[in-house]
C-alpha positions in Angstrom: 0.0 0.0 0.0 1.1 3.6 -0.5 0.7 6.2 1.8 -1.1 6.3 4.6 -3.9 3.5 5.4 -7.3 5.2 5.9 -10.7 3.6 7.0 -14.0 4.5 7.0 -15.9 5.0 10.4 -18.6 7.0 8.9 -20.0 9.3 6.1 -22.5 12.0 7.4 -22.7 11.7 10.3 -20.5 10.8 13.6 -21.6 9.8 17.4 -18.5 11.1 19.4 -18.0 10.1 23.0 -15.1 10.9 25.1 -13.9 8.2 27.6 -10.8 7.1 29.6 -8.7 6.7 26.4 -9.9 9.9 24.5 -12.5 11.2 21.7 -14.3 8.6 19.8 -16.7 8.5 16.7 -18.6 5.7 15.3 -21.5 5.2 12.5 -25.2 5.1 13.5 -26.2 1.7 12.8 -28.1 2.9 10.1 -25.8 3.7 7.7 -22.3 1.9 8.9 -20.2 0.5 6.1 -21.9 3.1 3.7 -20.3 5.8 1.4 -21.6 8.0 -1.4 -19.8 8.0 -4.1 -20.4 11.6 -6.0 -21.9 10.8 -8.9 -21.7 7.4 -8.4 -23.8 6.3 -6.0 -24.0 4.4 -2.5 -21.6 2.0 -1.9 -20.6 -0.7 0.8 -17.4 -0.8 2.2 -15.5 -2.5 4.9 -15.6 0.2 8.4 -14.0 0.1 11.7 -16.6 -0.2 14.5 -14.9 2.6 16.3 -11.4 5.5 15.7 -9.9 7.6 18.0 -10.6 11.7 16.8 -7.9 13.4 17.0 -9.0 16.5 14.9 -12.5 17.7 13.2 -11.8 19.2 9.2 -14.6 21.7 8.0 -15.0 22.9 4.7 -14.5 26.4 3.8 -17.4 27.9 1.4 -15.5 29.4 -2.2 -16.9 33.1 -1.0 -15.2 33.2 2.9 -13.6 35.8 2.8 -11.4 35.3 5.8 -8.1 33.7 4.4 -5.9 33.1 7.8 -7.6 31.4 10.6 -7.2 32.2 14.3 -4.0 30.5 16.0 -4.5 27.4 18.1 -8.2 27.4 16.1 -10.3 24.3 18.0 -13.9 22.8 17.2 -15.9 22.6 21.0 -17.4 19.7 21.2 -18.7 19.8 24.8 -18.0 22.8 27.8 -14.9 21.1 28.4 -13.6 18.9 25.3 -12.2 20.5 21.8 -10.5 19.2 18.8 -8.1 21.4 16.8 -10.8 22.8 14.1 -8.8 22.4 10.6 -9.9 24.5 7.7 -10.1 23.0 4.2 -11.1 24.9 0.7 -14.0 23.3 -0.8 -12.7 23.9 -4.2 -9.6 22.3 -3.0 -7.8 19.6 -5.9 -6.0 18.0 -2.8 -8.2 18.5 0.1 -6.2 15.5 2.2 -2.6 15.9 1.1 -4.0 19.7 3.2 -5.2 18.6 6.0 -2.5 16.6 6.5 0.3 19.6 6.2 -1.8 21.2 8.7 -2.1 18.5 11.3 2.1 18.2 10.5 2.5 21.5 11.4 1.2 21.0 14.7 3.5 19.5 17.4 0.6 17.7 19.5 -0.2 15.6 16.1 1.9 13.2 14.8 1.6 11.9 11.2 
């Protein structure tokens, strides 16, 4: 394989807990092991039950007109648990060779 090996926990949507070990997502039973496919369709793949989060990656609308986001930028997911918030263009070509330059580019993160 090249690269980096990648698995699908969910499209959609994401339940997120937190426990002992740290943030978690998994699928709603409704729709685990399904992807849309642009264009193409719904298709079934293989999922992990469960992944750690380590970060949560919005999409940035073609019209924002705010280029540079705010240092140490995080995504609150309760009063007292946050994610680093990563912004990516939506009319990006290479929207995950981007995230992953900027979750490289913090020290917490390691790729």
């Amino acid at each position: 394989m090249l690269g980096l090996e990648a698995r699908l926990i969910s499209d959609d949507q994401l339940l997120v807990h937190a426990d002992r070990d740290g943030i978690k997502g998994r699928a709603p039973d409704t729709i685990r092991g399904f992807l849309e496919l642009r264009y193409a369709g719904i298709v079934q793949l293989p999922a992990v039950d469960e992944a750690m989060l380590h970060a949560v990656a919005t999409l940035v609308p073609p019209d924002e007109k705010q280029r540079l986001p705010r240092e140490n930028e995080v995504f609150q997911l309760t009063e007292r648990i946050a994610l680093p918030l990563l912004r990516i263009p939506a009319w990006s070509r290479n929207p995950l060779s981007l995230a992953l330059a900027l979750l490289k580019s913090r020290a917490s993160f390691d790729v």
